[in-house]
MARKESE-625339 format. One record per residue (C-alpha): x negated, y negated, z negated. Coordinates in nm, 3 decimals. Each point is the difference from the previous one (the first is absolute). Layout:
N
R       c1       c2       c3
R        X        Y        Z
...
***
This chain:
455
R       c1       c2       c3
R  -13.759  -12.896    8.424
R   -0.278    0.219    0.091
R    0.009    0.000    0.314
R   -0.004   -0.391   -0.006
R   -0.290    0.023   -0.245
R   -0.235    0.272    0.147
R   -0.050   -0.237    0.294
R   -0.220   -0.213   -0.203
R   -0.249    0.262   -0.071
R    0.004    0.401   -0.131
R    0.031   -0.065   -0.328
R    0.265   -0.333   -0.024
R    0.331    0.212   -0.161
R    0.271    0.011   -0.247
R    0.091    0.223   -0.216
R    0.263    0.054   -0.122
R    0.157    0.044   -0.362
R   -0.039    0.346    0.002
R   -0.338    0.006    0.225
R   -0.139   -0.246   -0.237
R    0.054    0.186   -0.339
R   -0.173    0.341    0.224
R   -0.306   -0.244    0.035
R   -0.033   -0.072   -0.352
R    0.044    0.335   -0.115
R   -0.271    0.134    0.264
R   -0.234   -0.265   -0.147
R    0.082    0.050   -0.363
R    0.042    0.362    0.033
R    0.298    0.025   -0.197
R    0.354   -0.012   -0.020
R    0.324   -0.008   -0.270
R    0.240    0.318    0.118
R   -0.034    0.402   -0.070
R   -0.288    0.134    0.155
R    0.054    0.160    0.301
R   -0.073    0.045    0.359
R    0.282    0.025    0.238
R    0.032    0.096    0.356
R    0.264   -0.011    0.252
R    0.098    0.313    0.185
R    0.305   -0.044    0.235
R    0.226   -0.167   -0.223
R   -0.124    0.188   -0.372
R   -0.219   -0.233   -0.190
R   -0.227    0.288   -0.154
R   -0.239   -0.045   -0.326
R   -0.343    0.082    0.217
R   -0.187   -0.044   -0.351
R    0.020   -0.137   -0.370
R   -0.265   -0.241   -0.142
R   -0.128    0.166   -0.248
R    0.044   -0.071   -0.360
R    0.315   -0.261    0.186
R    0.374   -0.015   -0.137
R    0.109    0.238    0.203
R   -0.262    0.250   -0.065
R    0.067    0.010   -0.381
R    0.379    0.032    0.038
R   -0.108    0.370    0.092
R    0.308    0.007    0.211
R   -0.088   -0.114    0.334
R   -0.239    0.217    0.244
R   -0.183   -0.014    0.293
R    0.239    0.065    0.289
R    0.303   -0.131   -0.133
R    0.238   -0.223    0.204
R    0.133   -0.285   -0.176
R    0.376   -0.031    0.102
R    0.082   -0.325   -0.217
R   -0.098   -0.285   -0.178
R    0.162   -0.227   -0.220
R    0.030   -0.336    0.038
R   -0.018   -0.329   -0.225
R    0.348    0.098   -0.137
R   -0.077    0.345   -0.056
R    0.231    0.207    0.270
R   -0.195    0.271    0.190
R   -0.015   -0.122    0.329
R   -0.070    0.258    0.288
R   -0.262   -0.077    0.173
R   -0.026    0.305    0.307
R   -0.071   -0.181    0.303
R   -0.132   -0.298   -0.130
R   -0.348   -0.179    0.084
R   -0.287    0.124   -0.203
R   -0.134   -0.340   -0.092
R    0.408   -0.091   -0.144
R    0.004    0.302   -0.202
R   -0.354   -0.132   -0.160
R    0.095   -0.294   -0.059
R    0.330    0.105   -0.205
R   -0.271    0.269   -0.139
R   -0.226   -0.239   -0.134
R    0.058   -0.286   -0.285
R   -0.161   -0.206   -0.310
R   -0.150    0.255   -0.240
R    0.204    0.097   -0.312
R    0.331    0.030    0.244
R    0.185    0.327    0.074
R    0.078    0.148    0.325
R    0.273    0.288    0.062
R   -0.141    0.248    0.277
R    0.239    0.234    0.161
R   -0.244    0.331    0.099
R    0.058    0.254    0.189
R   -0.236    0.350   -0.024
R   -0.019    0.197    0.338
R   -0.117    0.308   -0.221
R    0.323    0.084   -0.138
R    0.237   -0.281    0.170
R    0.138   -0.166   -0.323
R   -0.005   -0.373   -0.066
R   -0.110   -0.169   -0.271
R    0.025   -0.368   -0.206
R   -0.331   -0.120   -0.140
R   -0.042   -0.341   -0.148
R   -0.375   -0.098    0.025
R   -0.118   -0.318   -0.208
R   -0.270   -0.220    0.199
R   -0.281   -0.088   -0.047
R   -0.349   -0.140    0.127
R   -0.156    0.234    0.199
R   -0.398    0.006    0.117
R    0.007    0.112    0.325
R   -0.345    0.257   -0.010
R   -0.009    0.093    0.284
R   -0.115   -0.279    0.157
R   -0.257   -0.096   -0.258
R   -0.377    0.053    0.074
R   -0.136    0.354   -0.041
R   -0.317    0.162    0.020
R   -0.070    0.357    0.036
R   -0.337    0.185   -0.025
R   -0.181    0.208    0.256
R   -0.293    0.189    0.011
R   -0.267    0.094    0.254
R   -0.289    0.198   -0.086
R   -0.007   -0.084   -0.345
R    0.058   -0.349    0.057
R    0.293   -0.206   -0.093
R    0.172   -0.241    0.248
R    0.336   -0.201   -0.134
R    0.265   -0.060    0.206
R    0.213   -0.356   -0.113
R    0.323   -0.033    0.206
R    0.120   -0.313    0.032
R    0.373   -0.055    0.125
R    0.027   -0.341   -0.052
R   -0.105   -0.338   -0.136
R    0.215   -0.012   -0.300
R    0.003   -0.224   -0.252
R   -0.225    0.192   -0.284
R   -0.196    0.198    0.254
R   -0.356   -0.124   -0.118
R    0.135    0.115   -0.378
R    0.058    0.316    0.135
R   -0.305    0.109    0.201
R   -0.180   -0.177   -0.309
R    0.098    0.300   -0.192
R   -0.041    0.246    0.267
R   -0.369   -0.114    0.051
R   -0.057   -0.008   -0.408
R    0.167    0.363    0.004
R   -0.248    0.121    0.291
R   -0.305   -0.074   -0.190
R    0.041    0.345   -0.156
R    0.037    0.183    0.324
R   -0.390   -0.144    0.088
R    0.140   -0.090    0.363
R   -0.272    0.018    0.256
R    0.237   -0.243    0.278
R    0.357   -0.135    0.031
R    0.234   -0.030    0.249
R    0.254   -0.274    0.005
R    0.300    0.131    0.216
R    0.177   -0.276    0.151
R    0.173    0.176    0.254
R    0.335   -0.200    0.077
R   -0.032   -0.232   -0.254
R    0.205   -0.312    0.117
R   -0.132   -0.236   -0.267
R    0.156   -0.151   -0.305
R   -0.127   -0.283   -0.243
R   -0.302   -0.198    0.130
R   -0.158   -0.031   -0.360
R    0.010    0.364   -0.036
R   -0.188    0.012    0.355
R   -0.248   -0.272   -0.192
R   -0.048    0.197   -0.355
R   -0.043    0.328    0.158
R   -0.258   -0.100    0.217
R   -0.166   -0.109   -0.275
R   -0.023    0.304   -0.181
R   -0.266    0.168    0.269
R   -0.196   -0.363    0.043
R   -0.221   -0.168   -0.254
R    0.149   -0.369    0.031
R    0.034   -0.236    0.290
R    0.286   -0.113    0.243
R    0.276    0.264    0.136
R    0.242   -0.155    0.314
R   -0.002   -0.373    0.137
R    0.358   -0.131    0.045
R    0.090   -0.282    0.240
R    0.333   -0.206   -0.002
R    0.122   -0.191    0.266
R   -0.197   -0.327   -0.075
R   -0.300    0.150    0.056
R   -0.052    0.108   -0.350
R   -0.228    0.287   -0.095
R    0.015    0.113   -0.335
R   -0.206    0.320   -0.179
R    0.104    0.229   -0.201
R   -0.312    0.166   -0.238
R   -0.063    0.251   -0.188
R   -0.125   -0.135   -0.310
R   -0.055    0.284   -0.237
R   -0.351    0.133    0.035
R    0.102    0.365   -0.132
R   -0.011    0.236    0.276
R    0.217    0.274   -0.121
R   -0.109    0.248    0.247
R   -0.356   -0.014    0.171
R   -0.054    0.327    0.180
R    0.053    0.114    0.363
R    0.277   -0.110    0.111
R    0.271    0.020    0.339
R    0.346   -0.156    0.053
R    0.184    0.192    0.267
R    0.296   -0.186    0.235
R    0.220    0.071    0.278
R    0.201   -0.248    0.228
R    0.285   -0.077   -0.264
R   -0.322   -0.159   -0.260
R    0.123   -0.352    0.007
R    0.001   -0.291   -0.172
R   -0.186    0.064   -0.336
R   -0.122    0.335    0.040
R   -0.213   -0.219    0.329
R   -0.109   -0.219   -0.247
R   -0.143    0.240   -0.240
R   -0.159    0.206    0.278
R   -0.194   -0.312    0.173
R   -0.121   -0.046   -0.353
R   -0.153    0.298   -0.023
R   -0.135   -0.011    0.325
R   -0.095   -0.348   -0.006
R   -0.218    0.062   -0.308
R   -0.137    0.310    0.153
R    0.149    0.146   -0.300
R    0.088    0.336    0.144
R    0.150    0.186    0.333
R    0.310   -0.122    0.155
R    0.161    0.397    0.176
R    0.295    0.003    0.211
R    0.176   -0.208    0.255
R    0.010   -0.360    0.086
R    0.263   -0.141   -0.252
R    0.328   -0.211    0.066
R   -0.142   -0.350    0.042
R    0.218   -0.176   -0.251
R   -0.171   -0.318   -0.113
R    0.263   -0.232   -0.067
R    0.104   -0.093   -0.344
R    0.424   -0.017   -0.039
R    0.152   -0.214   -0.287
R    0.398    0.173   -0.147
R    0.236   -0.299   -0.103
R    0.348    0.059   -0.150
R    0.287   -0.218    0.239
R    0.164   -0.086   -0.328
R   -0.248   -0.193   -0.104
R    0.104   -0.222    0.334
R    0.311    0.067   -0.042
R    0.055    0.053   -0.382
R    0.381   -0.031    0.012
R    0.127    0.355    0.051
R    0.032    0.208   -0.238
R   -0.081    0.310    0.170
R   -0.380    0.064    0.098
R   -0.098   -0.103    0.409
R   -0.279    0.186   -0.009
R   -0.336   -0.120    0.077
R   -0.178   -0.096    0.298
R   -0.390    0.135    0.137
R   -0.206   -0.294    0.183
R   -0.353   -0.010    0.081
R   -0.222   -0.242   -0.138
R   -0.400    0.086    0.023
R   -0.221    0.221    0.164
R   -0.244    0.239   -0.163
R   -0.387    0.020    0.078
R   -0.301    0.216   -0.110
R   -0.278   -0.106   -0.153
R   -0.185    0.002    0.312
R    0.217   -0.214    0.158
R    0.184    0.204    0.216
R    0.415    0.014   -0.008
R    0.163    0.359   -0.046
R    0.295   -0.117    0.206
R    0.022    0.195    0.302
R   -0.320    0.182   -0.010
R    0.003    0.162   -0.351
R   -0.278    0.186   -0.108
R   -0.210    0.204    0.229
R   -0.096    0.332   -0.214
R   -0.386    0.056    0.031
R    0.106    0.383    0.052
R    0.295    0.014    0.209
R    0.258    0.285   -0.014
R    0.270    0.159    0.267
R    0.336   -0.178   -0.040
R    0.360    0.113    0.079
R    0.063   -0.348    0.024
R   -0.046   -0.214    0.305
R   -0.151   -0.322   -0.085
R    0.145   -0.143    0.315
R    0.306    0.070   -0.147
R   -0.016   -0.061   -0.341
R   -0.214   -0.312   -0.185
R    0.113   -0.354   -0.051
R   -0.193   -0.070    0.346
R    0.296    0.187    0.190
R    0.210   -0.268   -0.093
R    0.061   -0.254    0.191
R   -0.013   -0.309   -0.224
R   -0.192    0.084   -0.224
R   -0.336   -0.225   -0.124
R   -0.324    0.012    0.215
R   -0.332    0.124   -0.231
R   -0.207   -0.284   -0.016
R   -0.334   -0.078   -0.233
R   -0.119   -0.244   -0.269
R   -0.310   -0.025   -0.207
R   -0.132    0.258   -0.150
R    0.014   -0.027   -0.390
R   -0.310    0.017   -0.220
R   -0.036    0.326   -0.123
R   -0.259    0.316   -0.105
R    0.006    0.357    0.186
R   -0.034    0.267   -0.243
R   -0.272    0.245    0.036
R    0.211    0.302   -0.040
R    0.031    0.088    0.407
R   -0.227   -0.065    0.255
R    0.118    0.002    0.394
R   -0.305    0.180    0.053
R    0.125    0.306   -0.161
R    0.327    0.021    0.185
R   -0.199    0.195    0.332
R   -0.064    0.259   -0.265
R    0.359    0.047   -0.148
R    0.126   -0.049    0.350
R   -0.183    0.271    0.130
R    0.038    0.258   -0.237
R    0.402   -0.101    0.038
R   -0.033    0.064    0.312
R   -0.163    0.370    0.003
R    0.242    0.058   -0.246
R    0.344   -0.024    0.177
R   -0.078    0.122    0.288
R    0.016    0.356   -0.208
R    0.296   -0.108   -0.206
R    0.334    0.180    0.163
R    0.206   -0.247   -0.195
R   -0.173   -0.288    0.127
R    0.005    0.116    0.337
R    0.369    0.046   -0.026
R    0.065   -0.319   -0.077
R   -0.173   -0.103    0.302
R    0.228    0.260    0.243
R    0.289   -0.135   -0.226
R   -0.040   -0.370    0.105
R   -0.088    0.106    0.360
R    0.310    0.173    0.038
R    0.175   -0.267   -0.149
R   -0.119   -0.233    0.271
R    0.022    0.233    0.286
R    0.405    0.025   -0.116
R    0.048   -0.419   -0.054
R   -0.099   -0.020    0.404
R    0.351    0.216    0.079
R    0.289   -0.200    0.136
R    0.248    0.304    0.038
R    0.134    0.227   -0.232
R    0.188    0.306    0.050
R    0.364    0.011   -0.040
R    0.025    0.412    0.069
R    0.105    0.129   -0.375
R   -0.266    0.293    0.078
R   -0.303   -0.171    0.123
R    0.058   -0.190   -0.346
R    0.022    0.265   -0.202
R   -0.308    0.171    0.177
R   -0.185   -0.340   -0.123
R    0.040    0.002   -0.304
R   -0.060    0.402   -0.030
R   -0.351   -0.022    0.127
R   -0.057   -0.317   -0.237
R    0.164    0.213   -0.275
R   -0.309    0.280    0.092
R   -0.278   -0.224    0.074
R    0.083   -0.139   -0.365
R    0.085    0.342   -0.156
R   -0.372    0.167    0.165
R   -0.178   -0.351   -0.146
R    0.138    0.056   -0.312
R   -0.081    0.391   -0.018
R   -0.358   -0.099    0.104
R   -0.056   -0.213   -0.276
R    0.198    0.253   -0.276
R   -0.212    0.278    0.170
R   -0.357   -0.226   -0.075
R    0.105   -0.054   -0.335
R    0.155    0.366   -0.072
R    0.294   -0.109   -0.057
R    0.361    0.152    0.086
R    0.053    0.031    0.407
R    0.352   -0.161    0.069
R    0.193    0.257    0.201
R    0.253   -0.272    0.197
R   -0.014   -0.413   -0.002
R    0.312    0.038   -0.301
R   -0.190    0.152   -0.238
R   -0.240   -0.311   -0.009
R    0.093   -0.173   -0.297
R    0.139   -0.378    0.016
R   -0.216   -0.163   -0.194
R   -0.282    0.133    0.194
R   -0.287   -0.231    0.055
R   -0.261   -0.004    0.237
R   -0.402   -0.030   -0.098
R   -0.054   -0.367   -0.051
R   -0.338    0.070    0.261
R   -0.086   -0.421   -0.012
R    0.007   -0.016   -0.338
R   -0.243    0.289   -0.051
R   -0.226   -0.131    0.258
R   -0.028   -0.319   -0.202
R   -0.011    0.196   -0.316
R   -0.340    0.162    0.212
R   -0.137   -0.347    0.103
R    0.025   -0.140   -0.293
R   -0.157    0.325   -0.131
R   -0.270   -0.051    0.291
R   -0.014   -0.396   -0.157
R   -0.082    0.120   -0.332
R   -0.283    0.275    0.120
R   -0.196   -0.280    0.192
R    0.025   -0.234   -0.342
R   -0.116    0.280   -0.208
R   -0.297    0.063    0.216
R   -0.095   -0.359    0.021
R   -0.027   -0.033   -0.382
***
């Protein structure tokens, strides 16, 4: 079916029963069934995490790292489930809250088994809500609002993170957008209006001809200071539409790389409405049915946003984008809408913050990394051949194993921290710097400094 249907454009699809109830808990950010995170390894389903404050949390009798061995099913027998699909152990897993569910465990720690019966219930998936962190450079405060998705109550949500910030006396904000595939279109509206006094937000066009505009029409701005949204090449859809707001109303600095190009506008409709006499749900199928435009007039599809400070990328855009595909919409213009730039960014400041961006990673290591990093990367995607000799593999991966182990070290040394004597004793959850975030963190700082002086 998808096969048949991608042919009409990227974003024609169905979804299935399953796939479709995934959607609406991604959009609605919450689910009915015992709060946890599984993972696959070989065939063990293991618990990678519990939601916490979930079902299964509270039962105080399942734990991280525990392999669930059984499940029982709508007549109450403890099926095993080793060697079964992750997404059909879920699905037996999860149910309407106020139900019980009979999990068979099994705890590597001291090899026993146990029988826990969990009752469901709804559970907020946090993670994936908006957050916003604080950071500080020289006495100045920058916020930091991640942004995984569109989700319906977003605009709520960063409401009370902007209301909550007030205290901190933030000198900037970021808006992280970073692979943020879209969501809910009025979320992409209301947000936008939070950083823009009033007036028009996306033009939408049907396939009559049709343009229609969506506005902001609450003249509160909740947040009025320096401000940057930063993207990367998997921004689409709504997260484009809030970032050509911004830059459209010279509201603040778009950082990072061009985003996806995803201007189209997809409509979900259940097949049993067509065909209402099965019982049993059909799913729901994905069509196109307008095509987004900023406020300028210009489409997103294809061409995205262009960042007014552009970043190094991992990713190809030749390889990635909805331009790579090959029937995807062409970008295309209308009429501008009628509409007011703010006065809270001039382009004639960006030379300034450009520069001093500039001068400043070219003596940033971890910047400069990045830079070898993605160089590497492309000198190794132009091989055709690969080694089958056991030991020129295994010498491979040892140097990449010391080239990451001496990195690492470097950084631990900088920061006196505890030198790692062999690549094993570098703990899993290790993470790496996040070096483009705190180089928009330090434009947005550099944003800030320039408004200061200028009042």
């Amino acid at each position: 079916m998808n096969a048949f249907a991608r042919q009409i454009d990227p974003h024609t699809s169905y979804l299935s029963p399953r796939a479709a109830e995934q959607f609406q808990s991604e959009m609605s950010l919450s689910l009915e069934g015992i709060g946890a995170v599984l993972q696959q390894e070989g065939d063990d389903t293991i618990i990678k995490s519990l939601v916490k404050g979930g079902p299964a949390e509270k039962t105080q009798k399942i734990f991280d790292g525990d392999r669930i061995i059984g499940v029982s099913d709508n007549n109450g027998e403890i099926k095993d489930v080793i060697g079964w699909r992750l997404d059909d152990i879920v699905s037996l897993i999860k149910g309407p809250k106020g139900t019980k569910v009979t999990l068979k465990i099994y705890r590597t720690n001291n090899k026993k088994n146990y029988i826990v019966t969990v009752v469901r219930d709804k559970i907020k998936l946090e993670d994936r809500k908006a957050k916003l962190e604080i950071k500080t450079i020289n006495n100045a405060k920058i916020g930091v609002i991640e942004i995984p998705s569109f989700y319906v109550g977003l605009t709520a949500d960063v409401k009370e993170l902007l209301r909550s910030s007030e205290a901190n006396n933030l000198s900037g904000l970021v808006i992280d957008l970073r692979n943020n595939g879209g969501g809910a279109l009025s979320e992409a509206t209301t947000l936008s209006g939070l950083f823009i006094p009033s007036g028009p937000i996306v033009q939408i066009k049907d396939n009559f001809g049709n343009v229609k505009i969506k506005r902001d029409r609450d003249i509160t701005m909740y947040y009025g200071g320096p401000l940057s949204v930063l993207i990367n090449r998997y921004s689409a859809s709504a997260s484009e539409i809030f970032a050509a707001v911004i830059q459209d109303y010279s509201r603040g600095i778009i950082i990072g790389t061009q985003s996806y190009g995803k201007g189209t506008v997809q409509q979900h409709r259940p097949l049993n409405h067509m065909y209402d006499f099965y019982d049993d749900s059909l799913g729901y199928i994905q069509y196109t049915i307008q095509k987004f435009y900023r406020v300028n007039g210009g489409s997103t599809q294809n061409k995205g946003v262009i960042p007014d400070i552009k970043f190094p990328s991992m990713v190809d855009p030749l390889l990635v984008g909805e331009s790579v595909e090959k029937n995807s919409l062409k970008w295309d213009s209308i009429e501008p809408a009628v509409y007011q730039k703010t006065s809270n960014f001039k382009l004639s400041e960006l030379p300034s913050i450009y520069s001093k961006h500039i001068k400043r990673v070219k003596n940033n290591d971890e910047y400069n990394y990045l830079i070898l990093k993605i160089k590497d990367s492309k000198e190794y995607s132009k091989k055709n051949k690969v080694s089958l000799n056991i030991n020129v593999r295994k010498a491979e991966n040892k140097k990449d194993d010391a080239d990451r182990l001496k990195r690492i070290n470097a950084r631990q040394k900088k920061q006196n921290l505890k030198i790692f004597e062999s690549i094993d004793d570098i703990p899993k959850d290790y993470q790496e710097p996040d070096v483009l975030l705190d180089e928009a963190v330090n434009i947005t700082y550099d944003l800030a400094s320039l408004n200061e002086h200028n009042n």
